[in-house]
FILOSE-144082 format. One record per residue (C-alpha): y, z negated, x. Coordinates in steps of 0.05 Angstrom, whole numbers, plus 5000, padded with zeros to 4 digits. Layout:
N
YZX;...
REM end
This chain:
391
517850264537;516849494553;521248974559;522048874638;526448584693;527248904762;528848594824;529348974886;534148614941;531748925007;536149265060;534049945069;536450205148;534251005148;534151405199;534451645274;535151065324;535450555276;530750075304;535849895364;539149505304;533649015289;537548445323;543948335280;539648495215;536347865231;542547535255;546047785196;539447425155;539246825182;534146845231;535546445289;528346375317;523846965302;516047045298;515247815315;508148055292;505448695310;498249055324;499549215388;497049955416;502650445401;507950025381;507249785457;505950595482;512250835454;516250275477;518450085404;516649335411;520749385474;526849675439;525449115392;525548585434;532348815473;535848825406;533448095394;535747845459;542348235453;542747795393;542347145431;534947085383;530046775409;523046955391;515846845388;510647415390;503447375354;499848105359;492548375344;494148565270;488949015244;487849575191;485449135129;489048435163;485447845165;485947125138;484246835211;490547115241;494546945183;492646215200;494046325267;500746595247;502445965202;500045435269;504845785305;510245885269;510445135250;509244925318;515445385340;519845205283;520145915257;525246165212;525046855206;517747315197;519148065243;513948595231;513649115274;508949665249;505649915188;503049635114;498049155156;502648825194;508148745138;502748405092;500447985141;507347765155;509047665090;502147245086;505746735148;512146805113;509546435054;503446035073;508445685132;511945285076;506445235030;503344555031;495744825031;491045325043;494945965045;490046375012;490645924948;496546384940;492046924939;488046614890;493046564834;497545984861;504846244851;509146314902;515345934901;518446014967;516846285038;521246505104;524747145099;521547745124;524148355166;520348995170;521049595216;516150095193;511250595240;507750825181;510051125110;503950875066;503050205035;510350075013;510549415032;516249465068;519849514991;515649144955;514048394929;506448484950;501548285005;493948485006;489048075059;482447995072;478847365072;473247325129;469946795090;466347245038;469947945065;474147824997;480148315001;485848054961;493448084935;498147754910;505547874891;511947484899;520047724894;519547194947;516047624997;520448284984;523148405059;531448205064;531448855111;527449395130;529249865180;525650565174;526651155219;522151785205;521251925279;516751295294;511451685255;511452275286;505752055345;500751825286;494652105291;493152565230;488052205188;493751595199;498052085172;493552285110;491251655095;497951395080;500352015047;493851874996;496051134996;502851304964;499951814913;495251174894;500450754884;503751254834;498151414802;496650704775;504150644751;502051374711;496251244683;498550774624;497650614551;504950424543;507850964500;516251264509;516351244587;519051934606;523851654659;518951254701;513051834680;518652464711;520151904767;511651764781;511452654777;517652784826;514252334885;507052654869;510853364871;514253174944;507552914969;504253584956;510654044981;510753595039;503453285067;502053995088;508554145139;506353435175;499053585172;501654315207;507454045248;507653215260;514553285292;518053625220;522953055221;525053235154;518253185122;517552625153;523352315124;521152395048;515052255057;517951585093;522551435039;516951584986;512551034998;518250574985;519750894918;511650974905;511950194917;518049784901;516649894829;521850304805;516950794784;512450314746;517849864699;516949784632;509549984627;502749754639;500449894693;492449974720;490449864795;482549844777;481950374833;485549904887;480949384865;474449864870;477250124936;478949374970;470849204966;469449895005;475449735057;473348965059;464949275070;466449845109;473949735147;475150445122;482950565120;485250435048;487851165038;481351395055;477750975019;482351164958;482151884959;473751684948;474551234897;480851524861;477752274834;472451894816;475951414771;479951964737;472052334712;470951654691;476951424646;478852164632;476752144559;480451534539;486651974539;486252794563;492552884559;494852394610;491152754659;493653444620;500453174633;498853114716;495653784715;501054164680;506953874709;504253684775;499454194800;502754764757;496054924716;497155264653;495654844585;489654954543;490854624486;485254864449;481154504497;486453994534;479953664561;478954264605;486054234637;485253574653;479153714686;482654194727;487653754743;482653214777;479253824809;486554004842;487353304867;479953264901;481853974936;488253744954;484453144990;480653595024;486754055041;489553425085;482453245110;480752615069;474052415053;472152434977;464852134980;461051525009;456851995058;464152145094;465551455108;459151135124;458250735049;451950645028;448750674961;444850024955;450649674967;454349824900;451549294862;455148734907;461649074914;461649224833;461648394828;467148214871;470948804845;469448434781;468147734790;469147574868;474146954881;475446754803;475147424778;474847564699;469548124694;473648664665;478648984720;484849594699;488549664635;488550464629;480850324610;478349584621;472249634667;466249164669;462049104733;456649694705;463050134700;465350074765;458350134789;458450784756;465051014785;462350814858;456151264833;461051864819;463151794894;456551804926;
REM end
């Protein structure tokens, strides 16, 4: 195991009816004039943002709202975000809704104090400081609600990018499992695939002794497969709801990835399909993610063996360990198709000819090195081969 450190301040408020509380989190914070950023659509419908809103004003806070986040958020209403919040003398970032919203909060949050172009932070300018950040989360997925990370896309170039601060970890985040009960089903599948992607590029490692975070990375794959079914079957299983909720925090805070390497190739392959195609991220992960794992298999079978034994409960072969981890990946794909994910371009719209320009800003798009993951360091003709595997 590596030398690490691991910082993980944020509030965690779980459960029924939580969201009424919103108000003296943000009190307790600090916040004494709050942006609240949301999509808009359900968060309106079910008469969250209201319930948000009442909590702030029982607070004495005033606020600000900015809506029209979208799936895979955008740089121009980041910059809209940042106008207003200096205009308005913001001190305190309140998302209301799912990974989009939080990473495009957390995008305001630190480009408001940042004395530039907020997406040289995105770019590989450090953050150093931005406004605290409150989450209450409609969607168990991304795991941004735990986590130091934001991902946007810039509409000059369609570049979808992250970047990663302790700074932008959220001081709170409130999460009751009944806000996702009303999300449509591929919603609900897509982020179920998101969390098993974030786990899976904590897994698949070179760093050698990690049994506690590799039995941590298995137990959240295990839950996702006991418990993506009962919501596919039953959205209103309050109880599924709720581990699959809490989850995508663990799947994303980092707990489960300290003191190894880690990968993420396969977010960076997916980002150029989600940036091409605005295909949600889970769905454009369960395409891209199978296919990685045929790809990078060889480099070390019994990774993979590992997932397929202890995971998916196939038997070893160690004669021929190749073969189990075959059957592992196979598991995975079926699994996808168990919870109605796409697992090829054809499913969501990508086309062929356009492989060769994604492959290069996977690789080289806005100062990219050439070589993307650690697991197996991929060149642009290896990820074009990967996208191939997905056709």
């Amino acid at each position: 195991m590596n030398n690490f450190t691991f910082h993980s301040p944020t509030e965690f408020i779980f459960g029924k009816g939580t969201e009424t509380e919103v108000g003296k989190y943000v009190k307790k914070y600090g916040g004494t004039n709050v942006l609240l950023h949301y999509g808009g659509g359900s968060v309106i419908r079910s008469g969250l943002l209201d319930k948000v809103k009442e909590s702030l004003d029982k607070e004495g806070i005033p606020f600000v709202e900015l809506s029209g986040v979208r799936p895979n958020p955008r740089s121009g209403l980041v910059y809209e975000g940042i106008n207003l919040a200096q205009s308005e003398g913001i001190d305190f970032i309140l998302a209301v809704g799912g990974g989009s919203t939080i990473d495009s909060s957390k995008a305001i949050a630190a480009g408001t104090v940042y004395d530039g172009d907020f997406w040289d932070l995105y770019s590989g300018t450090p953050i150093t400081k931005a406004l605290p950040v409150g989450t209450v989360l409609t969607i168990a997925a991304a795991g941004s609600e735990g986590s130091p990370d934001s991902v946007i896309t810039n509409e000059n170039g369609m570049l979808k990018r992250g970047t990663g601060s302790d700074y932008l970890r959220p001081k709170f985040s409130i999460l009751d499992p009944e806000l996702t009960e009303t999300l449509p089903t591929y919603q609900t599948a897509a982020g179920i695939t998101d969390i098993m992607a974030h786990v899976f590029e904590r897994f698949y490692s070179n760093t050698p002794a990690t049994e506690i975070t590799d039995r941590l990375c298995e137990a959240v794959l295990k839950t996702m497969i006991k418990e993506a079914p009962k919501v596919i079957k039953n959205p209103y299983d309050y109880d599924a709801r709720a581990n699959i909720m809490w989850a995508g925090m663990v799947a994303h805070n980092n707990m489960v990835g300290v003191g190894r390497e880690q990968d993420w190739a396969s977010h960076s392959i997916e980002h150029e399909l989600s940036a091409q195609y605005d295909v949600a991220h889970g769905a454009g992960l369960a395409v891209v993610m199978p296919a990685w794992m045929r790809y990078v298999m060889k480099h070390n079978p019994m990774k993979f063996a590992q997932i397929a034994t202890r995971v998916w409960g196939i038997d070893m072969d160690f004669n021929n360990p190749e073969e189990t981890a075959i059957k592992g990946i196979k598991r995975f794909k079926s699994f996808l198709h168990k919870i109605k994910m796409p697992t090829s371009f054809a499913e969501i719209g990508a086309k062929e000819e356009d492989i060769p320009e994604m492959a290069h800003k996977a690789c080289y798009g806005n100062g990219g090195t050439g070589t993307i993951g650690n697991f197996v360091k991929l060149s642009q003709k290896d990820v074009e081969e990967i996208y191939k595997l997905a056709l």
